[in-house]
N, C-alpha and C positions, 0 to 999 in steps of 0.2 A: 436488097435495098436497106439502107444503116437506117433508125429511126432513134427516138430517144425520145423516153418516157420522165415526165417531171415529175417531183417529188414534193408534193403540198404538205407540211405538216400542221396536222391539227393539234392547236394547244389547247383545246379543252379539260383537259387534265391536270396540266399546269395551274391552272387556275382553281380547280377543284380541290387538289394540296393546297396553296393560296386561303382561301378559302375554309378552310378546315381548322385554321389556327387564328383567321381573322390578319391584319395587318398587311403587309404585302411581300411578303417570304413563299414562295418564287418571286421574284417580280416577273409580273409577264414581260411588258415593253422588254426588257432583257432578255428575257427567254427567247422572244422571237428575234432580234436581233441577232444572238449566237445562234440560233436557225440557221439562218439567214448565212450568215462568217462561215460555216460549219458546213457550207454546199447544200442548203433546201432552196427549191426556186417558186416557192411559194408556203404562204401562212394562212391556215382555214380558221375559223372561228365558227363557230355553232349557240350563239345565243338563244337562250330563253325567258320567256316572262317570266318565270319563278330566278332566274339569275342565279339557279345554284350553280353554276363554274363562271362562263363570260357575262360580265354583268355589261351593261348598255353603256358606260363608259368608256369602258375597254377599250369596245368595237371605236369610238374615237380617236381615242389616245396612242391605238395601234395603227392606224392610220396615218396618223404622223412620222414614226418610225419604220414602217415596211418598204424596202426598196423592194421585193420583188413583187409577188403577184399574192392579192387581198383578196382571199375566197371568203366569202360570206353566204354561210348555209344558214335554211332558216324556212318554216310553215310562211306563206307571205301574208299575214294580218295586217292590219292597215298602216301599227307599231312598226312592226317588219321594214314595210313599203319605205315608208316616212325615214327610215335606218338608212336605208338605199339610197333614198334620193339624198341623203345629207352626205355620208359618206363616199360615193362615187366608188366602190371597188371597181376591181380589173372583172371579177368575175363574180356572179349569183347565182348560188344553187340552192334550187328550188326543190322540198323536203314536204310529206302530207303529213307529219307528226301533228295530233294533237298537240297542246300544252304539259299532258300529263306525261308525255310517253316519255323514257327512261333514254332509249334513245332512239335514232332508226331504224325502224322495223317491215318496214313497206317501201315497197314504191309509187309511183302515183299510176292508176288506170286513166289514160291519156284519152280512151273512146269514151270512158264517163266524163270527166274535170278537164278537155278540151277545151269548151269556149271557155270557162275560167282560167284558163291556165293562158290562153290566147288572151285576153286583155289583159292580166295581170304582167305578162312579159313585154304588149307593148307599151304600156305606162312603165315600168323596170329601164327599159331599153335607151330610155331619156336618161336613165345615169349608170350606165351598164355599159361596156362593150361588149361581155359574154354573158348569155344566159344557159345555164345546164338544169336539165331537171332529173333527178333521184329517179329510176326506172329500175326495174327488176328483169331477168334477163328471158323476156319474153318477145322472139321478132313483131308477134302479131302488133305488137305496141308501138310499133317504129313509124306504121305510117299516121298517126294520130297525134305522136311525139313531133315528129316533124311540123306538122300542120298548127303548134301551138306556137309557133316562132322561135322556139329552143332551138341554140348556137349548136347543142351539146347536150349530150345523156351524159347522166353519173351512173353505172353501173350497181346495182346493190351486191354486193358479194359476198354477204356469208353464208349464203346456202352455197357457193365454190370453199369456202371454206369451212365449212364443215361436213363437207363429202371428200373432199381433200385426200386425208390419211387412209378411206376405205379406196376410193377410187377417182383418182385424179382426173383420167381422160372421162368419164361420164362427168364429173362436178366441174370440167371446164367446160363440155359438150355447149350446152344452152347459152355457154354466155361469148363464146367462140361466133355462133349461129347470131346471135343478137349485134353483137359488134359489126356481121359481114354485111346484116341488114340496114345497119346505120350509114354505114359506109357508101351502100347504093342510094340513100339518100341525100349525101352526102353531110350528114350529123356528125362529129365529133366525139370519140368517147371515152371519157374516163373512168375510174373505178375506186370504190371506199366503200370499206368496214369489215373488219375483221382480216383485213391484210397482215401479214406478218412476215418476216422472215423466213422465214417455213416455204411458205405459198405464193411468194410474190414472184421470185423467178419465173415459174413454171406460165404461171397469169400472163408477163411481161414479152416473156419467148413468142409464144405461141399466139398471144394477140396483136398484131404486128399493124391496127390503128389505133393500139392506148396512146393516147396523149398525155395523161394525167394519173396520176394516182392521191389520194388524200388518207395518211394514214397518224392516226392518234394513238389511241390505245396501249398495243400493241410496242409501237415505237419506244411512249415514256415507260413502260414497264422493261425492257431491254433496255433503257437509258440509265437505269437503276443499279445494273450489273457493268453493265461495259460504260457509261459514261455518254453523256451527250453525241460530244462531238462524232467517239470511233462509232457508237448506234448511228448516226446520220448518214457517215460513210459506208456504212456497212446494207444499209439501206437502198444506199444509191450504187451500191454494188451487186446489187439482187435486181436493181431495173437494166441492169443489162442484158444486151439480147444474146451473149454467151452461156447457154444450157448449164447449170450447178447440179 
C-alpha cells in the first residue's frame, strides 16, 4: 500500500540568521514562500516569549502568504492560545517547553497533563482543524493521548536519532511500537527533531502511518552547501518509501 509522507519545514532558523544582523536579511515571508515553489507542503514556526527567532508578528504576516499547511508549535500559555485563535492555522502542536528551554526536549506525560491538555484542545479546536501533541515514543502514553482530544501525536525523535549510527533497528524499535499503538487508536502520527538526511529514509520506510515530518535544523544547515531548493528535493526524496 503507496502512502506519502509530508514535508513541514521549520523556519525557525531562518529567522534566527534574520535576527542576528537585525533588519530583515533573510526575509522570512520569502523564505517560506520558496519553501513552498520548491515542493514543502507545509511551514512550521515555533514561537517564543523571549522571540529570539519567530517573533509574534511573524506568525501573522506568515499567515498571509502560506498556501500550504501553517503548523504552529508552541507550550500553550494563554499568549499562545490568544495566537491560535487569531491566526486560525491548519495545524497546532502542542510542545511542554518551559520558556527557557533552548529547544524540544520532552514530550508531554499525557496520564499526568491529561485533563489539561483535554480543555486546552477543546478551547484550540474552535480555531483548529488539527491538534497534535509532542509525545516521546512511549505506547503506554497512546491511551491518555488519545483521551486528550489530540488529531495526532508528534513523535519526539532524537533519541531515534542519536542511536541511529550505533544501531538503527533498536533506535527505531520504540517508535515503530508507539506508531502501531496510535494507529489502533486511530491517532495520526508525525515526527520532528533531529531528522536529517542520514535518518529520515530509514524512519519514512519502515513506519508506514508517518503522515508528517517537521524538520528545521538540519534541513537550513544542508541548505548552506547544496542550496535551498536541490536540499528540499533532496529531502522529499529521502520520504520516499524506496529503501536508500
Amino acid at each position: 500500500m503507496s502512502k506519502h509522507t509530508k514535508l513541514s519545514v521549520n523556519i525557525n532558523k531562518f529567522a534566527t540568521i534574520r535576527n542576528a544582523r537585525g533588519g530583515n536579511n533573510p526575509n522570512l515571508l520569502q523564505v517560506a514562500r520558496d519553501c513552498e515553489n520548491f515542493g514543502a507542503e507545509g511551514i512550521t514556526v515555533h514561537p517564543r516569549p523571549d522571540e529570539r527567532h519567530i517573533r509574534r508578528q511573524d506568525v501573522y504576516d506568515l499567515k498571509k502568504v502560506i498556501k500550504t499547511e501553517f503548523n504552529i508549535e508552541g507550550y500553550p500559555s494563554p499568549d499562545f492560545i490568544k495566537l491560535i485563535h487569531d491566526i486560525k492555522p491548519e495545524q497546532v502542536t502542542l510542545v511542554p517547553d518551559p520558556p527557557e528551554a533552548l529547544t524540544s526536549n520532552a514530550g508531554w506525560d499525557t496520564d499526568k497533563y491529561g485533563d489539561f491538555l483535554k480543555t486546552v484542545i477543546k478551547d484550540l479546536k474552535n480555531s483548529t482543524s488539527r491538534v497534535s501533541i509532542f509525545l516521546e515514543a512511549k505506547p503506554s502514553l497512546i491511551e491518555s493521548a488519545k483521551a486528550t482530544g489530540a488529531d495526532r501525536i508528534e513523535l519526539y525523535t532524537e533519541p531515534y536519532a542519536e542511536q541511529f549510527k550505533a544501531d538503527k533497528e533498536a533506535a527505531i524499535a520504540p517508535f515503530l511500537a508507539t506508531a502501531l499503538r496510535a494507529a489502533e487508536f486511530e491517532l495520526g502520527v508525525n515526527a520532528g527533531h533531529d531528522l536529517s538526511l542520514e535518518n529520515l529514509n530509514y524512519l519514512t520506510v519502515n513506519m508506514q502511518n508517518l503522515l508528517e515530518v517537521s524538520i528545521g535544523h538540519a534541513l537550513v544547515c544542508d541548505a548552506l552547501y547544496h542550496g535551498l531548493q536541490n536540499t528540499i528535493q533532496m529531502y522529499l526524496g529521502a520520504l520516499d518509501t524506496m529503501p536508500r
